[in-house]
mmCIF file of the N, C-alpha and C atoms, coordinates in Angstrom:
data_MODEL
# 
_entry.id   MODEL 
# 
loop_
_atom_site.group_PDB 
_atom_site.id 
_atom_site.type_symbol 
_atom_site.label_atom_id 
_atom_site.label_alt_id 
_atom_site.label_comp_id 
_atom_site.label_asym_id 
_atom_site.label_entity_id 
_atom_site.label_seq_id 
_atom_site.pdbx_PDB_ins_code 
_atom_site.Cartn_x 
_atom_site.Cartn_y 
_atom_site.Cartn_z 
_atom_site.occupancy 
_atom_site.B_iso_or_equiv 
_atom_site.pdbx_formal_charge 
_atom_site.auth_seq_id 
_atom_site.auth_comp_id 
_atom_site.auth_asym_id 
_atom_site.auth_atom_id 
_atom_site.pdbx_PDB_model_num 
ATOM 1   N N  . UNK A 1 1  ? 140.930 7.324   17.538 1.00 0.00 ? 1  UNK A N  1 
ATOM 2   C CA . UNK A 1 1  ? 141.740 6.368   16.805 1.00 0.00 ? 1  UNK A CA 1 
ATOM 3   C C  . UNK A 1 1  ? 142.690 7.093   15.849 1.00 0.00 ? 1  UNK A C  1 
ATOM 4   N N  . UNK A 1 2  ? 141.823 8.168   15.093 1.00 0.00 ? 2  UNK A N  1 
ATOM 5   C CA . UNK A 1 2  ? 143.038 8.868   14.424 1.00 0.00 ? 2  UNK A CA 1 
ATOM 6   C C  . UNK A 1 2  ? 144.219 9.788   15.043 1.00 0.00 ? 2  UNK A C  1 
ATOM 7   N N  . UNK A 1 3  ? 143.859 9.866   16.647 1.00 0.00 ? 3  UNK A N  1 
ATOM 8   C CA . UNK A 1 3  ? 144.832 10.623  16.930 1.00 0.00 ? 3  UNK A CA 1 
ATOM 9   C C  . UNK A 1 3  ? 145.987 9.397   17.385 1.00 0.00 ? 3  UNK A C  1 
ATOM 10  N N  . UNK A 1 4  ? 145.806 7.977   17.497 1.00 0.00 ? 4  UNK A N  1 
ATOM 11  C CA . UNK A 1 4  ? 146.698 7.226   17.419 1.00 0.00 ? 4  UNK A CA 1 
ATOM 12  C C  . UNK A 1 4  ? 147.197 6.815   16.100 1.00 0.00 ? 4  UNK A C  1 
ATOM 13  N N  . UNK A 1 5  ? 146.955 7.578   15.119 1.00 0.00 ? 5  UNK A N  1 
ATOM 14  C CA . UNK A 1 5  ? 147.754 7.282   14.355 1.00 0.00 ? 5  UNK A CA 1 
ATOM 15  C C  . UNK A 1 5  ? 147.554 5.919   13.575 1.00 0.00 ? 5  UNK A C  1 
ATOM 16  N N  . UNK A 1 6  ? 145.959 5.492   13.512 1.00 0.00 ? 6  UNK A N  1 
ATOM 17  C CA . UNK A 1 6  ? 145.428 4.315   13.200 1.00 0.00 ? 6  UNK A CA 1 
ATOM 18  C C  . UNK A 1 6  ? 144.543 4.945   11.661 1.00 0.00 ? 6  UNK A C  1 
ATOM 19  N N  . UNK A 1 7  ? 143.970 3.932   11.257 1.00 0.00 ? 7  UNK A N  1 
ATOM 20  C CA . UNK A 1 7  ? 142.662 4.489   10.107 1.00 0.00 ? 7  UNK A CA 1 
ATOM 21  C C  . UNK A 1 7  ? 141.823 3.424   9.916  1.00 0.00 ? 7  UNK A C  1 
ATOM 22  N N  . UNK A 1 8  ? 140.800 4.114   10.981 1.00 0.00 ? 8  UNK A N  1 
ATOM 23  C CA . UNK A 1 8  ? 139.472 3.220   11.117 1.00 0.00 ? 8  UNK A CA 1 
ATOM 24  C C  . UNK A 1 8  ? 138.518 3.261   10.238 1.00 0.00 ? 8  UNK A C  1 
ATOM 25  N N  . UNK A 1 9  ? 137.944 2.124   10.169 1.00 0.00 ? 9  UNK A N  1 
ATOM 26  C CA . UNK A 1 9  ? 136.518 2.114   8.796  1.00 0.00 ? 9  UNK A CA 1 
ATOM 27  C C  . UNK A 1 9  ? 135.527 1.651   9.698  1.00 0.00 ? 9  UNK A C  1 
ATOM 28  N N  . UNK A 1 10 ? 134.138 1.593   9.111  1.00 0.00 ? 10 UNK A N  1 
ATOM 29  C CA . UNK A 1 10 ? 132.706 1.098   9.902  1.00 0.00 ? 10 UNK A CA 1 
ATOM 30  C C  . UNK A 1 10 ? 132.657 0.351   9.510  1.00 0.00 ? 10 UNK A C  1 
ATOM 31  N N  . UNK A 1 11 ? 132.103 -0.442  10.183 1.00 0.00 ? 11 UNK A N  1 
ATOM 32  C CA . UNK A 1 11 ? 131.243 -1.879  9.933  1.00 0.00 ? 11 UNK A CA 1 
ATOM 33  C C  . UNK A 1 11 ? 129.951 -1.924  10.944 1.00 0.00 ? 11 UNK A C  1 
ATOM 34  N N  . UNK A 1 12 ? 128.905 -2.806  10.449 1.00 0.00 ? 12 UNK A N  1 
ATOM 35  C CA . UNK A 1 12 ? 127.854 -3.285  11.476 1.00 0.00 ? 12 UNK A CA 1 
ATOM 36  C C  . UNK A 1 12 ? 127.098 -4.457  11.263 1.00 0.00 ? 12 UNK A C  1 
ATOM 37  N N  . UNK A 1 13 ? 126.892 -5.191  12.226 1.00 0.00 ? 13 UNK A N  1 
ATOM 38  C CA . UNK A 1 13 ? 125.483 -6.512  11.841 1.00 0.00 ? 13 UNK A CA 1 
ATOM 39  C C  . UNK A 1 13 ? 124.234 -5.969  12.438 1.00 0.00 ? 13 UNK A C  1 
ATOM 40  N N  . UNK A 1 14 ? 123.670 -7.058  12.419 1.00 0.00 ? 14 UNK A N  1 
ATOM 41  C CA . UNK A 1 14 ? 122.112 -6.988  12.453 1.00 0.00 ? 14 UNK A CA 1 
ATOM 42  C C  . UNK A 1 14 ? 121.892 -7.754  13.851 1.00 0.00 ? 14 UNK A C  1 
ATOM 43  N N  . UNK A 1 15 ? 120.732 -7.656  14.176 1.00 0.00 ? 15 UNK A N  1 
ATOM 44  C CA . UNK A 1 15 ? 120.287 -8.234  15.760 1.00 0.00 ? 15 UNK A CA 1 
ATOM 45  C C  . UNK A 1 15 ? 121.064 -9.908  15.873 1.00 0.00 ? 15 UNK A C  1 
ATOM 46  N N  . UNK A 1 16 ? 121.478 -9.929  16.500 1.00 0.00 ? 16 UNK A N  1 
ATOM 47  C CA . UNK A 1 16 ? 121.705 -12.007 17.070 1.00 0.00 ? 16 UNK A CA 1 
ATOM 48  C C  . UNK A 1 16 ? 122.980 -12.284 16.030 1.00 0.00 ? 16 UNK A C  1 
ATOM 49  N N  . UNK A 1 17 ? 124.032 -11.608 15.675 1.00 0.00 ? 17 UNK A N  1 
ATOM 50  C CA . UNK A 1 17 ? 124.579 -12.072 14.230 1.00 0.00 ? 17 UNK A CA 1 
ATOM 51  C C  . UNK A 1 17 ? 125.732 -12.758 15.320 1.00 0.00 ? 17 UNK A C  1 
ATOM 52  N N  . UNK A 1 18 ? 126.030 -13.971 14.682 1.00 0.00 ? 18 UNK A N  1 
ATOM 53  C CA . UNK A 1 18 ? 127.082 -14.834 15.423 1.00 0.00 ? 18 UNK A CA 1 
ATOM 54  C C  . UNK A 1 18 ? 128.389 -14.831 14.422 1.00 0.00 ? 18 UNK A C  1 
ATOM 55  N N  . UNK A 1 19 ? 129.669 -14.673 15.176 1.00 0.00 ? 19 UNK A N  1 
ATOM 56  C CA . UNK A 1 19 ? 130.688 -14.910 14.385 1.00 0.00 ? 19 UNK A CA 1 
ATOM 57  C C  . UNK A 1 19 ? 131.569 -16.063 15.669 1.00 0.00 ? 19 UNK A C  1 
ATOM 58  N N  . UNK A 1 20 ? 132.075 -17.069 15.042 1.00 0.00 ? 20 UNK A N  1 
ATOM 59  C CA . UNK A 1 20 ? 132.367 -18.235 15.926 1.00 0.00 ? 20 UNK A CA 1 
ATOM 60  C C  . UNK A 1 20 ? 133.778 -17.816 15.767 1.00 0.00 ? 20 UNK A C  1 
ATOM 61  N N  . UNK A 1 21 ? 134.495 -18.864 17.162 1.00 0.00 ? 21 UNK A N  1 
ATOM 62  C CA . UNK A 1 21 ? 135.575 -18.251 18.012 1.00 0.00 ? 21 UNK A CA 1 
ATOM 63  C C  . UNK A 1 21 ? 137.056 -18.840 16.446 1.00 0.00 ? 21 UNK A C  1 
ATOM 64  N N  . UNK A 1 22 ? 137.269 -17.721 16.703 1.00 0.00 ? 22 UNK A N  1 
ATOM 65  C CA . UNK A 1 22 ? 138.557 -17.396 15.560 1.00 0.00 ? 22 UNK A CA 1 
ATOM 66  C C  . UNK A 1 22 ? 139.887 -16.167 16.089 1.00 0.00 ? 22 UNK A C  1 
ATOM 67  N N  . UNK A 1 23 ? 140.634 -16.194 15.040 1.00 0.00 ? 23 UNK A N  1 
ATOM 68  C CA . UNK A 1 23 ? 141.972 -15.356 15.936 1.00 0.00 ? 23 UNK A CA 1 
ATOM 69  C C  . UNK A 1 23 ? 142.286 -14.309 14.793 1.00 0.00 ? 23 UNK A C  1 
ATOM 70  N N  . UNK A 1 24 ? 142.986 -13.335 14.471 1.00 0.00 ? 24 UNK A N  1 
ATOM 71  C CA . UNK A 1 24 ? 143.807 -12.587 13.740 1.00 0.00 ? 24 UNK A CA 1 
ATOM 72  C C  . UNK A 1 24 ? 145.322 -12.347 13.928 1.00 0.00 ? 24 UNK A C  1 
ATOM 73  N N  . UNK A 1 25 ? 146.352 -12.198 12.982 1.00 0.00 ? 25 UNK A N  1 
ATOM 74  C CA . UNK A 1 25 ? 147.364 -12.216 12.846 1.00 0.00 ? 25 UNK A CA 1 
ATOM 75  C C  . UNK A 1 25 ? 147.815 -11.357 13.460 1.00 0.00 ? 25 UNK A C  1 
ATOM 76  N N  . UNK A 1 26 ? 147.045 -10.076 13.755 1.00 0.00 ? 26 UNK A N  1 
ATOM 77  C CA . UNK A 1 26 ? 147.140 -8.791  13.893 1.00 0.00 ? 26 UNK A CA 1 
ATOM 78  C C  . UNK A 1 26 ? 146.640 -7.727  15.284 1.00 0.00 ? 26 UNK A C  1 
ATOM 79  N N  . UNK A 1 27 ? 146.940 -6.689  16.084 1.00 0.00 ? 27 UNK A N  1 
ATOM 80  C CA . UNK A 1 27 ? 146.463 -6.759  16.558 1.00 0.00 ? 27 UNK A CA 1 
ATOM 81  C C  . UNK A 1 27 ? 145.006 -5.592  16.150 1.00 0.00 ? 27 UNK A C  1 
ATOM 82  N N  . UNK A 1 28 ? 143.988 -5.969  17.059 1.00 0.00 ? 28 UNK A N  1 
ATOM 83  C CA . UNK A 1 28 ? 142.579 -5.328  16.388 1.00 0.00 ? 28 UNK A CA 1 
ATOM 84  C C  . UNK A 1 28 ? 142.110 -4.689  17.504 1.00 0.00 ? 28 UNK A C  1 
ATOM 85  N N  . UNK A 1 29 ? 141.439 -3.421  16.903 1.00 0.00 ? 29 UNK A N  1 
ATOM 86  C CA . UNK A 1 29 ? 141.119 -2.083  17.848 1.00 0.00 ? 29 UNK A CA 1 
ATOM 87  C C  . UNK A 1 29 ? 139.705 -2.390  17.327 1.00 0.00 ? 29 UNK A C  1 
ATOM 88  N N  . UNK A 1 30 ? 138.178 -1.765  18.292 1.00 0.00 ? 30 UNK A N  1 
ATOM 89  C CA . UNK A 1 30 ? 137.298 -2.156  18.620 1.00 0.00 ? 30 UNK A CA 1 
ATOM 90  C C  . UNK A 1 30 ? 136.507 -1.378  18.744 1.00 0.00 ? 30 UNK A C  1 
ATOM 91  N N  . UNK A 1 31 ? 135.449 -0.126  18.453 1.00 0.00 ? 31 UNK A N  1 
ATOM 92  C CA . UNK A 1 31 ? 135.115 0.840   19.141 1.00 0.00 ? 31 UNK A CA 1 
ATOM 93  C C  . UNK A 1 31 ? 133.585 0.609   18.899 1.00 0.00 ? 31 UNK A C  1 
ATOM 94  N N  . UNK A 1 32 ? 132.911 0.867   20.338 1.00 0.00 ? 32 UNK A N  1 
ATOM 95  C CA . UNK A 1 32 ? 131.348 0.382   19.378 1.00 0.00 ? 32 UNK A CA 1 
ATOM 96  C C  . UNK A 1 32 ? 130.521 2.220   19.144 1.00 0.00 ? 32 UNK A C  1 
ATOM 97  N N  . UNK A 1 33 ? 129.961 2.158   17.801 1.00 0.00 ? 33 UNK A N  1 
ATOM 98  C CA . UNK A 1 33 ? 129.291 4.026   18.005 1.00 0.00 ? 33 UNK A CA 1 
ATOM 99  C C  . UNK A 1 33 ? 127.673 3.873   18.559 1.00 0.00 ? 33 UNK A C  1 
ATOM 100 N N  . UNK A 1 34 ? 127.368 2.351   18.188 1.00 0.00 ? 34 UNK A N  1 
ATOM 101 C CA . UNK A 1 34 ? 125.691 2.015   18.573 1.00 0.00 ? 34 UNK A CA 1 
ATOM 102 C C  . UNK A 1 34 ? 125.751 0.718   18.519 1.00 0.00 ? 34 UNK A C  1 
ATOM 103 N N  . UNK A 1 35 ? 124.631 0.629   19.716 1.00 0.00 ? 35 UNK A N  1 
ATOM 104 C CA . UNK A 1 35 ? 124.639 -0.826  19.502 1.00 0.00 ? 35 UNK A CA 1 
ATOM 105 C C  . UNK A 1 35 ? 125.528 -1.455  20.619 1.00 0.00 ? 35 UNK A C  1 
ATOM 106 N N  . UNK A 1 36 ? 125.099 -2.935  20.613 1.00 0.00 ? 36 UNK A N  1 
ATOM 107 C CA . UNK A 1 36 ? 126.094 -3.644  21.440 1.00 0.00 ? 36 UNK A CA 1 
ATOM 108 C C  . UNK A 1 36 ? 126.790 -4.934  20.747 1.00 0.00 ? 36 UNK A C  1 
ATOM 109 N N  . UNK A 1 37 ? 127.380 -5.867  21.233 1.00 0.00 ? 37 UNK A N  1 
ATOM 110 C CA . UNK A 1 37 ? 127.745 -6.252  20.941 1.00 0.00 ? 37 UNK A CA 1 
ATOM 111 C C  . UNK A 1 37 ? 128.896 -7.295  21.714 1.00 0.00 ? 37 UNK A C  1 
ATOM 112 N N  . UNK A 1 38 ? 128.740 -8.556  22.104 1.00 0.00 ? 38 UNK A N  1 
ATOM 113 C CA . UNK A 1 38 ? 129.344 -9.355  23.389 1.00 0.00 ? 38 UNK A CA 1 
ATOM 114 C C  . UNK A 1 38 ? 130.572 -10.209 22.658 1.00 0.00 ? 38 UNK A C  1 
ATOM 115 N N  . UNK A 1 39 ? 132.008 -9.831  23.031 1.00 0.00 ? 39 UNK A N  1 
ATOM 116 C CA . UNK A 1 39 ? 132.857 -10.908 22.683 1.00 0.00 ? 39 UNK A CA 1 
ATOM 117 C C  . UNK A 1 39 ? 133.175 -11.848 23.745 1.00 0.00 ? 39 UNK A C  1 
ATOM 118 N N  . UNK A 1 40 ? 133.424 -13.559 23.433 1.00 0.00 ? 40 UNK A N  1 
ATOM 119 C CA . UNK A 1 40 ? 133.546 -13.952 24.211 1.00 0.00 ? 40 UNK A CA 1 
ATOM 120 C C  . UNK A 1 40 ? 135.171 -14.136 24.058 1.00 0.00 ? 40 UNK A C  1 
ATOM 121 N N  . UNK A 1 41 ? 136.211 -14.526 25.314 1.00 0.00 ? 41 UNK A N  1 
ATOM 122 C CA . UNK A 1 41 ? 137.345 -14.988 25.135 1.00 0.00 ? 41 UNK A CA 1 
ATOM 123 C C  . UNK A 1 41 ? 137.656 -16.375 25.880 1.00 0.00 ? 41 UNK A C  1 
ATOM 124 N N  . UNK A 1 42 ? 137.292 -17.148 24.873 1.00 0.00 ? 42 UNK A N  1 
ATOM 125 C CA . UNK A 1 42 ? 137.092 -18.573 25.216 1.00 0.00 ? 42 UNK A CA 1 
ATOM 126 C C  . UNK A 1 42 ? 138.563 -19.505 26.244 1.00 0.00 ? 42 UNK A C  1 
ATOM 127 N N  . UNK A 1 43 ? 139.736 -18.945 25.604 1.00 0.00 ? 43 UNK A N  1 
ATOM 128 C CA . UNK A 1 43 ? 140.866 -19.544 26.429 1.00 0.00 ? 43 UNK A CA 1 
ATOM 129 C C  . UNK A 1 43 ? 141.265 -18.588 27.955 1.00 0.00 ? 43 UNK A C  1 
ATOM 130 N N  . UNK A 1 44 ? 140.650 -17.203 27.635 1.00 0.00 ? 44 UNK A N  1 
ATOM 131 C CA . UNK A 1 44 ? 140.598 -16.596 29.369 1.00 0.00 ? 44 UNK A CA 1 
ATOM 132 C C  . UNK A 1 44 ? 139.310 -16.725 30.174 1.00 0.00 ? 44 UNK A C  1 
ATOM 133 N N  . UNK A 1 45 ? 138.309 -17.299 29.701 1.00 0.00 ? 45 UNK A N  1 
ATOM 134 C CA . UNK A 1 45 ? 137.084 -18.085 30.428 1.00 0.00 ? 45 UNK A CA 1 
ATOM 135 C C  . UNK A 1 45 ? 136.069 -16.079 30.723 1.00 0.00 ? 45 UNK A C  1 
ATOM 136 N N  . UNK A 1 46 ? 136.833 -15.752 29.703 1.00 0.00 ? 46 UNK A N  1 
ATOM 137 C CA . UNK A 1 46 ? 135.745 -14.106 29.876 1.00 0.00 ? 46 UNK A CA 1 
ATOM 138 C C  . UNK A 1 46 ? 134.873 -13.488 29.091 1.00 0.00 ? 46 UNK A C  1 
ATOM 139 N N  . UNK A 1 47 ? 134.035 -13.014 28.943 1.00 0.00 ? 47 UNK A N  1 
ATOM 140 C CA . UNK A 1 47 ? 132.687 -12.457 28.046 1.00 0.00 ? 47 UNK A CA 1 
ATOM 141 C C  . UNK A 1 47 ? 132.957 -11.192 28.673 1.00 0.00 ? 47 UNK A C  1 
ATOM 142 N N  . UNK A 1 48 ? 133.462 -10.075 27.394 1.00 0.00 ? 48 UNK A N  1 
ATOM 143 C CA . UNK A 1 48 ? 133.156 -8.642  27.607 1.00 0.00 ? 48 UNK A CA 1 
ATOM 144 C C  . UNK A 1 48 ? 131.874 -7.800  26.816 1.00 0.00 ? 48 UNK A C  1 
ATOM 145 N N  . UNK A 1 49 ? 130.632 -7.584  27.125 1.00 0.00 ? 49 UNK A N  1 
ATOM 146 C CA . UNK A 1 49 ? 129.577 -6.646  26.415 1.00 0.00 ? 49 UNK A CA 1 
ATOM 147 C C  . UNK A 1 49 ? 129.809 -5.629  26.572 1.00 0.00 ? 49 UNK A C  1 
ATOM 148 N N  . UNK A 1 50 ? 130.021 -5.093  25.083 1.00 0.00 ? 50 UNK A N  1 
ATOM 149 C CA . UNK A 1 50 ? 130.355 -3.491  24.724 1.00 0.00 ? 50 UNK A CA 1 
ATOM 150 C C  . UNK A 1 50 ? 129.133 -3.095  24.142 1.00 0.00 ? 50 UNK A C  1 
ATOM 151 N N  . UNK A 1 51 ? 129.240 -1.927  24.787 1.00 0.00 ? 51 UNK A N  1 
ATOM 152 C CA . UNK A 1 51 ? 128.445 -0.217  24.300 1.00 0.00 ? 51 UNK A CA 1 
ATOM 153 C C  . UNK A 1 51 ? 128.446 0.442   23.491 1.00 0.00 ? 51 UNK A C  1 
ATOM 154 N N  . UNK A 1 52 ? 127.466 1.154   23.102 1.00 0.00 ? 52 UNK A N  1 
ATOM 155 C CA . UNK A 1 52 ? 128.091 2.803   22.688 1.00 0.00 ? 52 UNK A CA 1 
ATOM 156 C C  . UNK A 1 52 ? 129.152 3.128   23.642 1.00 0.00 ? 52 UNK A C  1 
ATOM 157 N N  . UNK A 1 53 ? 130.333 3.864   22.773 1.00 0.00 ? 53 UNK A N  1 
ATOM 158 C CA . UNK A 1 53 ? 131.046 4.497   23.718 1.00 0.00 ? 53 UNK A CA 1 
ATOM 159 C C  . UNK A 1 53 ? 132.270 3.741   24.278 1.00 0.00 ? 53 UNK A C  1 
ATOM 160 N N  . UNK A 1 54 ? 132.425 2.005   24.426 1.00 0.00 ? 54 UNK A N  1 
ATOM 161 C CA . UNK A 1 54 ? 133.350 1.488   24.559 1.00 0.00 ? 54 UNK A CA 1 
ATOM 162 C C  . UNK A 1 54 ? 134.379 0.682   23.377 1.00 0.00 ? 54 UNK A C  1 
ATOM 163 N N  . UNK A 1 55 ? 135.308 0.564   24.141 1.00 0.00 ? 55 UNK A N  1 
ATOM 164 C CA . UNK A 1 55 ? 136.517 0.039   23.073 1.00 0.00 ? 55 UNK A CA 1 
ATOM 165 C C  . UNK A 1 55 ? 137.095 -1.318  23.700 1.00 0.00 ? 55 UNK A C  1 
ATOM 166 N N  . UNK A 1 56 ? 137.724 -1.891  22.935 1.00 0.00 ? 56 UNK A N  1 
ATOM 167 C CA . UNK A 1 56 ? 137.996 -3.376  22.683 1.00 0.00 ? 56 UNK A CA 1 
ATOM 168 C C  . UNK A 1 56 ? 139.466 -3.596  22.552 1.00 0.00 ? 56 UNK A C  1 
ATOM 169 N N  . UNK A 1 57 ? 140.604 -3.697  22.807 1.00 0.00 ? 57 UNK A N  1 
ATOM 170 C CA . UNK A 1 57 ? 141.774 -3.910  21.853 1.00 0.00 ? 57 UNK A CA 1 
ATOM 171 C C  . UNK A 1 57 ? 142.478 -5.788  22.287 1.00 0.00 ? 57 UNK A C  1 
ATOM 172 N N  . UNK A 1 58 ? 142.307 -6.223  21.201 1.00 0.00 ? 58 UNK A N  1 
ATOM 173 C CA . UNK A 1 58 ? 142.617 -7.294  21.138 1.00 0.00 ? 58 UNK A CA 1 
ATOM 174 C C  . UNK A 1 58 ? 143.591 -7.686  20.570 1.00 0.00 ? 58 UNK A C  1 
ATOM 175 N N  . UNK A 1 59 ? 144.657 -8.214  21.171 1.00 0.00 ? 59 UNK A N  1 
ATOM 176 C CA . UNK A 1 59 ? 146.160 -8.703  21.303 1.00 0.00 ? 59 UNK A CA 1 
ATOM 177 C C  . UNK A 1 59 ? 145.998 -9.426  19.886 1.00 0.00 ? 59 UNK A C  1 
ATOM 178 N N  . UNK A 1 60 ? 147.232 -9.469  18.923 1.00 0.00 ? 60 UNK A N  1 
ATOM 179 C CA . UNK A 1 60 ? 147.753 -10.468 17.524 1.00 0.00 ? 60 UNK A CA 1 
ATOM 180 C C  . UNK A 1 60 ? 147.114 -11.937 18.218 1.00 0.00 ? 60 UNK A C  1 
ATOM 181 N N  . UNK A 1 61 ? 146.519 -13.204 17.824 1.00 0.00 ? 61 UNK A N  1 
ATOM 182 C CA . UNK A 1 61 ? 146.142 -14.669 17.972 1.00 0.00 ? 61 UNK A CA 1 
ATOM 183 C C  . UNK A 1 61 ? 145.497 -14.689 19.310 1.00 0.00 ? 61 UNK A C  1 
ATOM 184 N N  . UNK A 1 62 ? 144.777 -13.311 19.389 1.00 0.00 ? 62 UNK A N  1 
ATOM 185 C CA . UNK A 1 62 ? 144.060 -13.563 20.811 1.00 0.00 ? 62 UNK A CA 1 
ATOM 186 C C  . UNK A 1 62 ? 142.165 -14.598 20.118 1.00 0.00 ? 62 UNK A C  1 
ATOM 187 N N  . UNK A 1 63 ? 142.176 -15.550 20.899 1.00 0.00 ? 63 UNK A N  1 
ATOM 188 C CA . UNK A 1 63 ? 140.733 -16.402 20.347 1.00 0.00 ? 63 UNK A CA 1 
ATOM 189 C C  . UNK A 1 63 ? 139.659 -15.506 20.472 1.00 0.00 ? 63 UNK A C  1 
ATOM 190 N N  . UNK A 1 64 ? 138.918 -15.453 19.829 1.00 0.00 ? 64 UNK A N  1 
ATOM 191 C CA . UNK A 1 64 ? 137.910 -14.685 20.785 1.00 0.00 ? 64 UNK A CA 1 
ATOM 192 C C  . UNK A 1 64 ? 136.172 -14.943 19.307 1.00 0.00 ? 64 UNK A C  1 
ATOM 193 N N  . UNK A 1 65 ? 135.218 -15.079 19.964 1.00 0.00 ? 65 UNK A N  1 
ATOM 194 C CA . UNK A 1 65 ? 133.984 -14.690 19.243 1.00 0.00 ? 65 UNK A CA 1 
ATOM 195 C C  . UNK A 1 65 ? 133.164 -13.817 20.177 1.00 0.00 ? 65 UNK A C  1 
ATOM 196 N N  . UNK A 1 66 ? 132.149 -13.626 18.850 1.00 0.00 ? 66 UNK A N  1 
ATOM 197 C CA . UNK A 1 66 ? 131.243 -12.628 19.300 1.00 0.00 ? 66 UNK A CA 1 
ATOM 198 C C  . UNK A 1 66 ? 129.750 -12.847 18.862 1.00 0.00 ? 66 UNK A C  1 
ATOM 199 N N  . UNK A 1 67 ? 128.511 -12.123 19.659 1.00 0.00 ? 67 UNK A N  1 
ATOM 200 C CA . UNK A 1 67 ? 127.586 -12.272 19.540 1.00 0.00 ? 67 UNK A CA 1 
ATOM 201 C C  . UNK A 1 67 ? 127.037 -10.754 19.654 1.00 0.00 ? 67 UNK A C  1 
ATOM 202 N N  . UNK A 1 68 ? 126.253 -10.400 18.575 1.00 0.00 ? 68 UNK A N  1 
ATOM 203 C CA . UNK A 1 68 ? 125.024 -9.067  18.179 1.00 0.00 ? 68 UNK A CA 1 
ATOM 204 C C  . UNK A 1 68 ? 124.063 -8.741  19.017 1.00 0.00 ? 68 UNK A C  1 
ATOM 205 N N  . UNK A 1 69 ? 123.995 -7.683  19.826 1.00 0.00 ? 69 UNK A N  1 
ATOM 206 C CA . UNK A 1 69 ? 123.120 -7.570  20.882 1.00 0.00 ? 69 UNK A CA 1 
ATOM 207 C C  . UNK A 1 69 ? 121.539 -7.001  20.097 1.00 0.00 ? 69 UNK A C  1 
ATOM 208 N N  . UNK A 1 70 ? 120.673 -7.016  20.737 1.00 0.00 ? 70 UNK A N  1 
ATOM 209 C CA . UNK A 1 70 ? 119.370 -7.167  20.033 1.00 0.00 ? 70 UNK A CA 1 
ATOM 210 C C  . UNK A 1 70 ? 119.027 -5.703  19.226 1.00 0.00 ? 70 UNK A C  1 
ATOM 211 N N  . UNK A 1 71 ? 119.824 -4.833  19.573 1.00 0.00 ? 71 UNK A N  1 
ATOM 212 C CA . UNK A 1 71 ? 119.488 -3.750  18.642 1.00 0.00 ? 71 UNK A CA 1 
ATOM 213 C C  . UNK A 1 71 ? 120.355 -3.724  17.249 1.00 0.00 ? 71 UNK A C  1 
ATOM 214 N N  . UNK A 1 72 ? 121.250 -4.266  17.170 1.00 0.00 ? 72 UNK A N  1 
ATOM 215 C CA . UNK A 1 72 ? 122.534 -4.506  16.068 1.00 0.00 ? 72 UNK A CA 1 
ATOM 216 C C  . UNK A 1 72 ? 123.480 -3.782  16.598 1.00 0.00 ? 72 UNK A C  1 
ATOM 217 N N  . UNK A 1 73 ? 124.483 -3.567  15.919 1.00 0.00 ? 73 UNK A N  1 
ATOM 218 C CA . UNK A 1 73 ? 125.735 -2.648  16.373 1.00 0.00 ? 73 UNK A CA 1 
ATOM 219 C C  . UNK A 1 73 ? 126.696 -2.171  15.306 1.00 0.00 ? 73 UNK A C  1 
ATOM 220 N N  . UNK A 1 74 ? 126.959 -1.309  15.430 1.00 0.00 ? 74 UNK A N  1 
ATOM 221 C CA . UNK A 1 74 ? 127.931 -0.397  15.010 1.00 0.00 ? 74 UNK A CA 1 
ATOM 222 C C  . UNK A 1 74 ? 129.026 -0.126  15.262 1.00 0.00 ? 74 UNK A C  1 
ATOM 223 N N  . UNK A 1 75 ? 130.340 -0.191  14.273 1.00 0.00 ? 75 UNK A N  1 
ATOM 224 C CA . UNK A 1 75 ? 131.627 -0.162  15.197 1.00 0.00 ? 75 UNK A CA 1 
ATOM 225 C C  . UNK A 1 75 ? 132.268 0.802   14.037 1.00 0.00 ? 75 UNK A C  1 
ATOM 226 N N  . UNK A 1 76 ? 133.633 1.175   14.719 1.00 0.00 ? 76 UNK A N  1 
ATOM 227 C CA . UNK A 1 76 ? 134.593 1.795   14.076 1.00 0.00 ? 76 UNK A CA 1 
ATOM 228 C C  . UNK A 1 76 ? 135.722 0.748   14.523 1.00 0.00 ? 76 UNK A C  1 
ATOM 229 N N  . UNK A 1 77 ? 136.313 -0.239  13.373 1.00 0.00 ? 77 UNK A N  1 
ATOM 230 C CA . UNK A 1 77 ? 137.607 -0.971  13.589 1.00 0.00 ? 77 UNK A CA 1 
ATOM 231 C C  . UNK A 1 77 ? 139.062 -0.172  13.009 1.00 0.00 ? 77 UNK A C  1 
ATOM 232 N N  . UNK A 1 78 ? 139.970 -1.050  13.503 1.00 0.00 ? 78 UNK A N  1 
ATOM 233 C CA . UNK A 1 78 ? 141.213 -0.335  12.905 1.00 0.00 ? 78 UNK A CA 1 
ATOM 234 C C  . UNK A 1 78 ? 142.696 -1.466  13.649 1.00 0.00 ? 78 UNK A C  1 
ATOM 235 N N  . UNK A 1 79 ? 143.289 -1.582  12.765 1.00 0.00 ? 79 UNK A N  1 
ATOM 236 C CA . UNK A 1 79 ? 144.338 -2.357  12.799 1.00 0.00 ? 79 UNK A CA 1 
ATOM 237 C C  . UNK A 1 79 ? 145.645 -1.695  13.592 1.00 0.00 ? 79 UNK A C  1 
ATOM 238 N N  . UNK A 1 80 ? 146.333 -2.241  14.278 1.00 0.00 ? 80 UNK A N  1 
ATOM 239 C CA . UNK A 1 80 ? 147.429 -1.787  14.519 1.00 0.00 ? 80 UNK A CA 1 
ATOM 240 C C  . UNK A 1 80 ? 148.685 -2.642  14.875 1.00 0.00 ? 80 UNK A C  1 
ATOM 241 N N  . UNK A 1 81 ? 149.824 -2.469  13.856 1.00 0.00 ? 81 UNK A N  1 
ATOM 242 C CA . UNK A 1 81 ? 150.957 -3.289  13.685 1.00 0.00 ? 81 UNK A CA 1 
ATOM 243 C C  . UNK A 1 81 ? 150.919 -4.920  13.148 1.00 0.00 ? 81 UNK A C  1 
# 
């Protein structure tokens, strides 16, 4: 992420943590370091579950929620434009 020229911070929840379907102004980068973690994208009818190891990038007013996979998860986020 920093070699794109981004500046990512951590965040993490706890086992089962629900965040209901909402949008950002902005667009949002995704990276999981542990843990999983399932977003759903309610207006493209798709559920992506991320890893350790995978990334996310989600378009400015893209809908989307998410659900905490049973170990919790760990991410590195970061904004871009």
């Amino acid at each position: 992420m920093t070699e794109e020229g981004l500046s990512p911070y951590s965040w993490s929840n706890g086992p089962h943590d629900i965040y209901s379907a909402h949008t950002h102004g902005y667009n949002k980068i995704i990276y999981v370091v542990r843990g999983s973690i399932a977003f759903g994208l309610p207006e493209l009818g798709q559920q992506l579950t991320l890893k350790a190891g995978d990334r996310l990038d989600l378009p400015a007013g893209t809908v989307h929620d998410a659900v905490v996979g049973s170990q919790g998860v760990v991410c590195l986020e970061a904004y871009k434009g």
